[in-house]
C-alpha angles and dihedrals in degrees: 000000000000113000103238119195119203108191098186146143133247093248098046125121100179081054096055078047099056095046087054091044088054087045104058094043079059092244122142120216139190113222134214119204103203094179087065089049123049087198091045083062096041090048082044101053095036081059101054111017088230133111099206137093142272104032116175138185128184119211080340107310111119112228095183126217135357090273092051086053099058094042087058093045089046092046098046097257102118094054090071089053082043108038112075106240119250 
């Protein structure tokens, strides 16, 4: 199972959208709430170079947005973090 990493906030929905997103897709996920932690933002914002919210990474990789992580899922992208490697 991928390690997926969910830095968000309490009041975003793109946020709730992306944790249902992981959800039905039967990923677990362990969320950040940056707005709780002034380094986890910082963490957050020195990895990505972004100020928004979610962010997510997978083993590492970081996908981006909700939106990003859509786009990966519609385009087949999400299958090869997913699927265990032969």
């Amino acid at each position: 199972m991928p390690e997926v990493t969910l830095y968000s906030t309490a009041v975003c929905p793109y946020c709730v959208a992306a944790k249902n997103f992981l959800k039905s897709r039967g990923l677990g996920y362990k969320e950040v709430r940056i707005d709780t932690d002034p380094e986890q933002r910082k963490l957050m914002m020195e990895r990505t170079r972004r100020t928004s919210v979610p962010q997510i990474f997978i083993n590492d990789h970081h996908v981006g947005g909700y939106e990003e992580l859509v786009a990966l899922d519609r385009a087949g992208g999400l299958a090869a973090f997913v699927e265990p490697q032969a």
